[in-house]
C-alpha positions as CSV (number, residue, x, y, z in Angstrom):
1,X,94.6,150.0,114.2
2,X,93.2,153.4,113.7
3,X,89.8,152.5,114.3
4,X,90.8,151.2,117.4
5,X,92.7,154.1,118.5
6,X,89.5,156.2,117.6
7,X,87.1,154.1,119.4
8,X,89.3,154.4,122.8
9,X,89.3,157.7,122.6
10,X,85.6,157.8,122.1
11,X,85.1,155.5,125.6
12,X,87.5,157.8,127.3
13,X,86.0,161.4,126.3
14,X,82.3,159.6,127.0
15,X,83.7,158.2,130.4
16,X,84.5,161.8,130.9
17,X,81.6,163.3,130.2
18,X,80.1,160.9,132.8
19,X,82.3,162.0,135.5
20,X,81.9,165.2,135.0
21,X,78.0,165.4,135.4
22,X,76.7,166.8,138.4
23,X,76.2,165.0,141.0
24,X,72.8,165.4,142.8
25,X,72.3,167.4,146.1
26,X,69.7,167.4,148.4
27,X,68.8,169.9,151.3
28,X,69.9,168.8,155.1
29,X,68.3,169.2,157.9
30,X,64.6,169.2,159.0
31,X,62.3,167.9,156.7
32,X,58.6,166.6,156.7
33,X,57.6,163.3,155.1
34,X,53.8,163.0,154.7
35,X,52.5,159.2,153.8
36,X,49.2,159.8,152.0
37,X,47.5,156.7,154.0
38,X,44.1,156.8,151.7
39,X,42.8,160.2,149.9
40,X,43.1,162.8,152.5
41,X,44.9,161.1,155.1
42,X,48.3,162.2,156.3
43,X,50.4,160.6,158.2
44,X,53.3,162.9,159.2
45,X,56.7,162.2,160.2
46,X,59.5,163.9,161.0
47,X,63.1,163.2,158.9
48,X,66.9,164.8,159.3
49,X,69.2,164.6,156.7
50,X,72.6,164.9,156.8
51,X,75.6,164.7,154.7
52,X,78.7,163.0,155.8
53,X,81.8,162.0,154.2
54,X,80.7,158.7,152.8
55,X,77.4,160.2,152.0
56,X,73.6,161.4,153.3
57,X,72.3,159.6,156.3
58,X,68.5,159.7,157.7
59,X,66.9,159.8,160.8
60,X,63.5,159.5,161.6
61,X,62.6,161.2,164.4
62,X,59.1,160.4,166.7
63,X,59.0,163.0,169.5
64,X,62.5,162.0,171.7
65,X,62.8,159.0,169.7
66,X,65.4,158.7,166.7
67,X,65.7,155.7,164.2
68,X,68.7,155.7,162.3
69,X,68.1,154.1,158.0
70,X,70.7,151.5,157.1
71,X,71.8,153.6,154.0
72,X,71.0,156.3,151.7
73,X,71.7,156.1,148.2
74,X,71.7,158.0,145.3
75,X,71.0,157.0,141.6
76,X,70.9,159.4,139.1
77,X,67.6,161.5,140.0
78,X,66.3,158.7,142.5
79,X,67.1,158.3,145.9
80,X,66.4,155.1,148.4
81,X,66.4,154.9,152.2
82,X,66.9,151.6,153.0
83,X,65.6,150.1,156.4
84,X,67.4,147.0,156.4
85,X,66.8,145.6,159.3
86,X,63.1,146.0,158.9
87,X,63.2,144.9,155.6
88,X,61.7,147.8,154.2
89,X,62.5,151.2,151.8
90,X,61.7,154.7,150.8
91,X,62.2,154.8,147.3
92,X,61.5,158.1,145.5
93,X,62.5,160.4,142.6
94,X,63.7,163.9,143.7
95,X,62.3,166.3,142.3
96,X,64.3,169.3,143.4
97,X,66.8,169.5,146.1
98,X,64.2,170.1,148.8
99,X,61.5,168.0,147.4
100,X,61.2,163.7,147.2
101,X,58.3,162.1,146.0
102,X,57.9,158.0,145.8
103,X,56.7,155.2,148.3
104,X,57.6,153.7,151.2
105,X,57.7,149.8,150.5
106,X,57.4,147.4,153.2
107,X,58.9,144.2,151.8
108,X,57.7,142.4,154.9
109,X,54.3,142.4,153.9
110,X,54.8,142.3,150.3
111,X,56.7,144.2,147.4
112,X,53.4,145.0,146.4
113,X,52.9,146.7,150.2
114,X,53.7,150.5,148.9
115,X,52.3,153.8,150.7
116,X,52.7,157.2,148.4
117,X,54.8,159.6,150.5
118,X,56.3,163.2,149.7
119,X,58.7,164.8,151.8
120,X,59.2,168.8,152.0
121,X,62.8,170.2,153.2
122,X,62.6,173.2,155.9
123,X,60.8,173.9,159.4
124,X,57.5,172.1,158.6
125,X,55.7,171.4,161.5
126,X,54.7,167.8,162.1
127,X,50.9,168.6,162.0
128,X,49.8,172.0,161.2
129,X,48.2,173.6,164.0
130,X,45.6,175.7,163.4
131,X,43.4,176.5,166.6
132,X,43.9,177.4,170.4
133,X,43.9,174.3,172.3
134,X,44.2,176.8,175.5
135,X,40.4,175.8,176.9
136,X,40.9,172.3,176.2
137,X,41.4,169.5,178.7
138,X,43.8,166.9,178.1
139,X,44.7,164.5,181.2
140,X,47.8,162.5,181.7
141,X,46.3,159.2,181.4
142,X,43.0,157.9,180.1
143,X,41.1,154.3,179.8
144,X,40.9,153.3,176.0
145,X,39.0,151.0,174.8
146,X,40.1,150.1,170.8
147,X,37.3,149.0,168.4
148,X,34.5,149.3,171.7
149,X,31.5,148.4,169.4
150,X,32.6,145.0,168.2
151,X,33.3,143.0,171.3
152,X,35.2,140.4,169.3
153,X,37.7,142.4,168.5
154,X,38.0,144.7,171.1
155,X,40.6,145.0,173.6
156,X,41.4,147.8,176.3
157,X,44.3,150.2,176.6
158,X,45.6,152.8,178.6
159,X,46.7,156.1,176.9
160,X,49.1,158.6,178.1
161,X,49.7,161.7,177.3
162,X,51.9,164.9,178.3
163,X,50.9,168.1,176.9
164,X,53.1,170.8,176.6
165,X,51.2,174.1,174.6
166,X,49.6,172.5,171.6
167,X,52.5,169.8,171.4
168,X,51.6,166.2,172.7
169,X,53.8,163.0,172.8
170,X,52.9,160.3,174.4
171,X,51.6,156.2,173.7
172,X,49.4,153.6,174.3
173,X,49.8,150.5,176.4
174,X,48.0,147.5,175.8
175,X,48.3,143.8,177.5
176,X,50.5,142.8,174.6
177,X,52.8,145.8,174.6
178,X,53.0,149.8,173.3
179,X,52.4,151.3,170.2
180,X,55.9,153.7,170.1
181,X,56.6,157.1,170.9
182,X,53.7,159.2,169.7
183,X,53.8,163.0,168.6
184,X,51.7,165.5,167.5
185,X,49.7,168.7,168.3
186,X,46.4,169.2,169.6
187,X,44.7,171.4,167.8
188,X,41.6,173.1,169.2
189,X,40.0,169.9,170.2
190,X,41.2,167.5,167.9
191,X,44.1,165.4,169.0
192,X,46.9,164.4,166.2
193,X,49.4,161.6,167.2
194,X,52.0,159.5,164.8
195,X,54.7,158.0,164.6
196,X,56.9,155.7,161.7
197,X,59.1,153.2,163.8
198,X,60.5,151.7,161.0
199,X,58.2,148.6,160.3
200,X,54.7,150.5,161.1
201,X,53.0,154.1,160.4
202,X,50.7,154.6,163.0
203,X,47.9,157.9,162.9
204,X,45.8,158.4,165.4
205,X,43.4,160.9,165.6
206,X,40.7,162.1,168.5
207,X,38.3,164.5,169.5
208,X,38.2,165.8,172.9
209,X,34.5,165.9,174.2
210,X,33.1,168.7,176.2
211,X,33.3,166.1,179.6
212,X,37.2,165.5,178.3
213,X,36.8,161.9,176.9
214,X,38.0,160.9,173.5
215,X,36.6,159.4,170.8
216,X,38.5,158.9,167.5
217,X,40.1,156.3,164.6
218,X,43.6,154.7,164.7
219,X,44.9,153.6,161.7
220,X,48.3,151.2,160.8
221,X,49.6,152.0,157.4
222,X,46.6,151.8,154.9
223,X,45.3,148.4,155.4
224,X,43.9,148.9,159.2
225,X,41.7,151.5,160.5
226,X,39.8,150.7,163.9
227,X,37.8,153.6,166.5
228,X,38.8,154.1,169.6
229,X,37.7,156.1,172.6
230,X,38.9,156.8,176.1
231,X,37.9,158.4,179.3
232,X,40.2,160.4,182.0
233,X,41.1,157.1,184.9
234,X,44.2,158.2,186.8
235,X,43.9,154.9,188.4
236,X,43.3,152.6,184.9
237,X,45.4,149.4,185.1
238,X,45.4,146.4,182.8
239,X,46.0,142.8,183.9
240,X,49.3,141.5,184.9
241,X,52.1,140.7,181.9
242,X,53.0,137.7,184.3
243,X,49.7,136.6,184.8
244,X,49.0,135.9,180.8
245,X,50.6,132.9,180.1
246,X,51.4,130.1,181.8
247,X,52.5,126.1,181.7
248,X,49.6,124.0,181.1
249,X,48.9,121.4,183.1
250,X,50.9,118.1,182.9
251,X,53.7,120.3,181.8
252,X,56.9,120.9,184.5
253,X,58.9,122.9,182.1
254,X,59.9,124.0,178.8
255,X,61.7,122.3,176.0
256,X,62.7,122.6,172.6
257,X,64.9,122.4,169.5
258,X,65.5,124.7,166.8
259,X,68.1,125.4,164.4
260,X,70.5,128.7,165.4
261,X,71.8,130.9,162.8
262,X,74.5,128.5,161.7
263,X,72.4,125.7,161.0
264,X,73.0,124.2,164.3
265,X,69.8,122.4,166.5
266,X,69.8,124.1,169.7
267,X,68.4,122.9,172.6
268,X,67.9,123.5,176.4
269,X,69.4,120.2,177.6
270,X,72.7,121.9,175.8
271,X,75.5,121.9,178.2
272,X,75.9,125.6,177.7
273,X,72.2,125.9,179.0
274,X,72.6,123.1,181.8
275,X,72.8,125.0,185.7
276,X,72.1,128.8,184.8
277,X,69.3,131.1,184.7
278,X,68.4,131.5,181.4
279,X,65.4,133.7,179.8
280,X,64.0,132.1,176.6
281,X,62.8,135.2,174.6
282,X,59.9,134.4,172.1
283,X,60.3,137.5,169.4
284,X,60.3,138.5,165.8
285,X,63.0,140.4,163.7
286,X,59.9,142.7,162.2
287,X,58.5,143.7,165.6
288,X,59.8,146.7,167.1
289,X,58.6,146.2,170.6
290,X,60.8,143.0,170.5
291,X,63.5,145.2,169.7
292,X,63.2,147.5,172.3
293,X,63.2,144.1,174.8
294,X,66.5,142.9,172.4
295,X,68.4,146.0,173.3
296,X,67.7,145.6,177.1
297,X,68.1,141.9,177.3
298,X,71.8,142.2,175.0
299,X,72.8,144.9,178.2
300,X,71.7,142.3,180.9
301,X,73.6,139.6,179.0
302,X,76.8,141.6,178.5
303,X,76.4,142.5,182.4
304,X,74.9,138.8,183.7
305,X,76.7,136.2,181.5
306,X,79.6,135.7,183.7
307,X,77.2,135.3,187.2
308,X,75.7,132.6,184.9
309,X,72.9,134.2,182.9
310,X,72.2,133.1,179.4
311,X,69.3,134.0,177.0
312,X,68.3,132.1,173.9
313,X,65.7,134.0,171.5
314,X,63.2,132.0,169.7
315,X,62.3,134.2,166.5
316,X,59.3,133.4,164.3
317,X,59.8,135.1,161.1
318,X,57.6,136.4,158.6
319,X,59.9,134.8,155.5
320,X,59.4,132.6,152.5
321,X,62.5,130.8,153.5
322,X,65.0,129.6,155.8
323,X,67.9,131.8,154.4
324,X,65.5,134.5,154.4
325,X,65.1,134.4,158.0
326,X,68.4,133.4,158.9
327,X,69.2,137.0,157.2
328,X,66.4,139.0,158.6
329,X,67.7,138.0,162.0
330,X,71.5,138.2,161.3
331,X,70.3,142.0,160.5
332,X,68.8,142.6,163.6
333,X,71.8,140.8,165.6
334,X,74.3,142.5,164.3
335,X,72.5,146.2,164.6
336,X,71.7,145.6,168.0
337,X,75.0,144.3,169.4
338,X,73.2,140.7,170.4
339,X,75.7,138.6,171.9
340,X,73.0,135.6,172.8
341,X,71.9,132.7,170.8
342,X,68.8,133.7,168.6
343,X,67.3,130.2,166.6
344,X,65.3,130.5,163.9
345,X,61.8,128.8,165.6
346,X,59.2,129.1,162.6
347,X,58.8,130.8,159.1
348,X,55.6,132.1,160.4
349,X,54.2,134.7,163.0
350,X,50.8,133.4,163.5
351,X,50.4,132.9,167.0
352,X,48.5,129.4,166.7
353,X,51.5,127.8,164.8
354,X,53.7,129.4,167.5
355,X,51.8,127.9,170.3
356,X,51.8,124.6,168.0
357,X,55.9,124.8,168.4
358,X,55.8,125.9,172.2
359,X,53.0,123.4,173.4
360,X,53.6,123.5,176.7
361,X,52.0,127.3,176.8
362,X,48.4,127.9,177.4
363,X,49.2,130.2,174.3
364,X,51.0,132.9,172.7
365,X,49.3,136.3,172.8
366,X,52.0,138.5,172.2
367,X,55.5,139.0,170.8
368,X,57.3,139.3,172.3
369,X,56.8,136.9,175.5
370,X,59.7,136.2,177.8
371,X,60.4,132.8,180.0
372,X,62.5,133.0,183.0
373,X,64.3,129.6,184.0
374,X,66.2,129.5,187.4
375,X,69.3,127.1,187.4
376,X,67.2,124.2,188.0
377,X,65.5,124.5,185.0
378,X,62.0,125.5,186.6
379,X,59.7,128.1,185.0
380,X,59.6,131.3,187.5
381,X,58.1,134.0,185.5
382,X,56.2,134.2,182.2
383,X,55.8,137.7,180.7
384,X,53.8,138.6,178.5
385,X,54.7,141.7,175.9
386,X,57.0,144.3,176.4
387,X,56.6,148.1,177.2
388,X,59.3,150.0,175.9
389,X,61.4,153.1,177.1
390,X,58.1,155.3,175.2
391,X,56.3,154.4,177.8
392,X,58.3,156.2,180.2
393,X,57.6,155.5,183.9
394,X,56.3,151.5,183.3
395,X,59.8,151.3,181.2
396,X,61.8,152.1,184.3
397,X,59.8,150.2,186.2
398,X,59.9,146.9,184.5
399,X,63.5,147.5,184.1
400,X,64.1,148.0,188.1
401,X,61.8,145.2,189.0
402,X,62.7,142.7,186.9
403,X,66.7,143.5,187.0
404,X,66.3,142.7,191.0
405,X,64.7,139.2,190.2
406,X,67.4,138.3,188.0
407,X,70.1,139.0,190.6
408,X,67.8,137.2,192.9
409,X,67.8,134.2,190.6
410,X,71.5,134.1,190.1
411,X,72.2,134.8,194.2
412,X,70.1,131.3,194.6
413,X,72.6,129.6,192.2
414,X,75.5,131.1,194.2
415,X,74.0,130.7,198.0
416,X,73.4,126.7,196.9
417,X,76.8,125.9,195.9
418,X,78.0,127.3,198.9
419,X,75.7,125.4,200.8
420,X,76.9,122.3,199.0
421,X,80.4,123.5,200.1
C-alpha cells in the first residue's frame, strides 16, 4: 500500500514537472522563408506569424496575395505548418525564437518530395537588392517564349509586369492558365520573381538585355528548371481559351458517370441536371489555378442556382486510392465554401487517361477546362484553363464576359417557357 502511495506521488510530481516546462515561443510578424531549390538557389517567400488564442497561424504572402496554412503546431522544439488542403507541410526544428530550419514536404508528389528551407524572423526583404535598377527598362507586358530551343517542348506566354522602384509583381499567362502572383525586385538588370502558392515554388529569374528583352531560367520546386526569354509586344495575344477544345465529330454532347463524394454514381441524365444550364468543371484538388476558378464558380452557384444553374466538378486526383481522393477533395470543398457536386472522375492526372474518361473531347490540355451546357443539354462553350485574379485585367475580364453569357443562358430557359405559356 505504501509503495503504491509512493509511486503516485512520483507520477504526480513528474506530471508536474511536465507542466511546468516552458512552453516554446516564436517571434510574430514578418519573416523570410528561403527554399534552398539546388546549391545556391533561393527561392524566397514571404511568411506572417501570428499568435492567437488557440495558437500561431501562418500566412504566406506572394505580393497582394495571402494563403492562409490549415494549422500550426508545436511539438517540443519542432514546429509543422500544415497545408492540408494541398496536402503538403513545413516541418522544421526551431532553432531559436526567430530562426526555423527543416523542409517543406509535398506529400502530393511523394513523402520523399522534401525541399530544405530556413526561415529568418524580422524585416527581411524578399530578394536582397543590391543595384540601381533606375536606367533599366522594364515594359508592362512582353512575348515569352518558355524552353525556345527545343521546339517539342516549347510553348509561348505572355508576361506582365508592373514596376514600381526596384519592386516588381506580376505573372505569366500561358494557353493553359497563370503561374500566380509573382514578386520580387529588379536588381540592376537582373529580374527576381517567386512565389509559393501552396502546392508549387516557382523562381524565375531574367536578365534584361541592353534592347529590353529578357532572357533567363524558371524553375518549379527542384525537379524542373526550363529557359525562357521574352521580348517587349504591347499587342502579344495567345489563342482563344474557347477555341482549344472541342466535341469531336460524331459526338452531340457530353455524358458521363462518376461516383460523388458519398459513393454515389452521378450522371448528367440525373433529374437534378435535366432542363438547366449546368457547367461541368474538369479540375484537380492539387491545382491552384482550379482553385482560383472553384472560388468563382461556388459565388456564381450561390448567386445562379435558384434561376436554374448547376455545376458538377469532375476532379482527377493525384491519389493511391479512392478514400484518398475522396478526402483530398472533401478538403478543398469544405475550405472553399463549394456548395456543387464535385465526383471523384480518376485517380490519375495524366491528361491521356482523362481524355480516355471524357472521349467525346478532342483532348484535355489543361486543368482546369470548363463545359458550358444550356438547358437543352447542348455544348455552348468549351474553355480551356483558367486565369486567375493575379492576372489582373484578363481576371476581370473573364469574369465580366463570361457572367453575361451565363445570364444569357438562363434568360433563354426563362423566355422559352414563357413562350410555351
Amino acid at each position: 500500500m505504501r509503495n503504491s502511495f509512493y509511486l503516485l506521488m512520483a507520477v504526480l510530481m513528474l506530471a508536474g514537472c511536465q507542466s511546468s516546462a516552458p512552453e516554446t515561443k516564436l517571434e510574430t510578424g514578418h519573416w523570410r522563408l528561403a527554399m534552398e531549390l539546388a546549391p545556391g538557389v533561393e527561392l524566397p517567400v514571404d511568411l506572417e506569424l501570428t499568435s492567437q488564442a488557440e495558437g500561431y497561424q501562418a500566412a504566406f504572402i506572394n505580393g497582394e496575395e495571402r494563403i492562409e496554412a490549415d494549422q500550426v503546431r508545436l511539438v517540443g522544439d519542432s514546429i509543422y505548418i500544415d497545408m492540408s488542403v494541398f496536402d503538403a507541410q513545413f516541418a522544421g526544428k526551431i532553432i531559436r525564437p526567430g530562426e526555423i530550419a527543416g523542409d517543406w514536404i509535398n506529400f502530393v508528389k511523394s513523402a520523399d518530395y522534401r525541399i530544405p528551407f530556413v526561415a529568418l524572423a524580422g524585416d527581411h526583404p524578399r530578394f536582397p537588392a543590391e543595384s540601381s535598377p533606375e536606367s533599366v527598362e522594364l515594359s508592362d507586358r512582353y512575348a515569352v517564349t518558355f524552353s525556345p530551343e527545343n521546339p517539342e517542348d516549347s510553348y509561348p506566354a505572355i508576361g506582365v509586369f508592373q514596376r514600381n522602384g526596384q519592386i516588381v509583381q506580376g505573372t505569366f499567362l500561358t494557353e493553359t492558365g497563370d503561374y500566380r502572383y509573382l514578386a520580387g525586385v529588379l536588381d540592376g538588370d537582373e529580374l527576381k520573381l517567386s512565389c509559393f502558392d501552396g502546392a508549387h515554388a516557382f523562381l524565375f529569374e531574367a536578365q534584361v538585355q541592353p534592347d529590353g528583352s529578357l532572357t533567363g531560367s524558371f524553375r518549379s520546386g527542384s525537379h524542373w528548371e526550363e529557359p525562357w526569354e521574352g521580348h517587349p509586344d504591347p499587342d502579344v495575344a495567345l489563342r482563344e481559351p474557347d477555341q482549344l477544345t472541342f466535341l469531336k465529330e460524331g459526338y452531340e454532347g457530353v455524358d458521363f458517370r462518376f461516383t460523388n463524394l458519398e459513393g454515389d454514381t452521378i450522371s448528367l441524365s440525373d433529374s437534378r441536371y435535366q432542363g438547366k444550364v449546368v457547367i461541368v468543371q474538369i479540375l484537380g484538388s492539387w491545382c491552384p489555378n482550379c482553385m482560383d476558378e472553384t472560388r468563382l464558380f461556388a459565388k456564381w452557384y450561390d448567386r445562379y442556382e435558384q434561376q436554374g444553374l448547376e455545376i458538377v466538378g469532375l476532379a482527377f486526383e493525384r491519389a493511391k486510392d479512392q478514400a484518398q481522393a475522396v478526402k483530398r477533395v472533401s478538403k478543398m470543398k469544405e475550405a472553399l465554401g463549394v456548395n456543387y457536386e464535385i465526383l471523384i472522375a480518376s485517380l490519375t492526372t495524366n491528361k491521356q487517361e482523362a481524355a480516355r474518361a471524357l472521349p467525346m473531347l478532342n483532348h484535355i490540355l489543361s486543368y482546369p477546362t470548363s463545359i458550358y451546357l444550356d438547358r437543352e443539354g447542348r455544348v455552348r462553350k468549351i474553355h480551356t484553363g483558367f486565369y486567375g485574379p493575379g492576372t489582373g485585367a484578363p481576371y476581370d475580364q473573364f469574369v465580366e464576359e463570361y457572367s453575361r453569357f451565363l445570364e444569357k443562358l438562363l434568360a433563354e430557359g426563362d423566355l422559352s417557357q414563357m413562350a410555351a405559356n
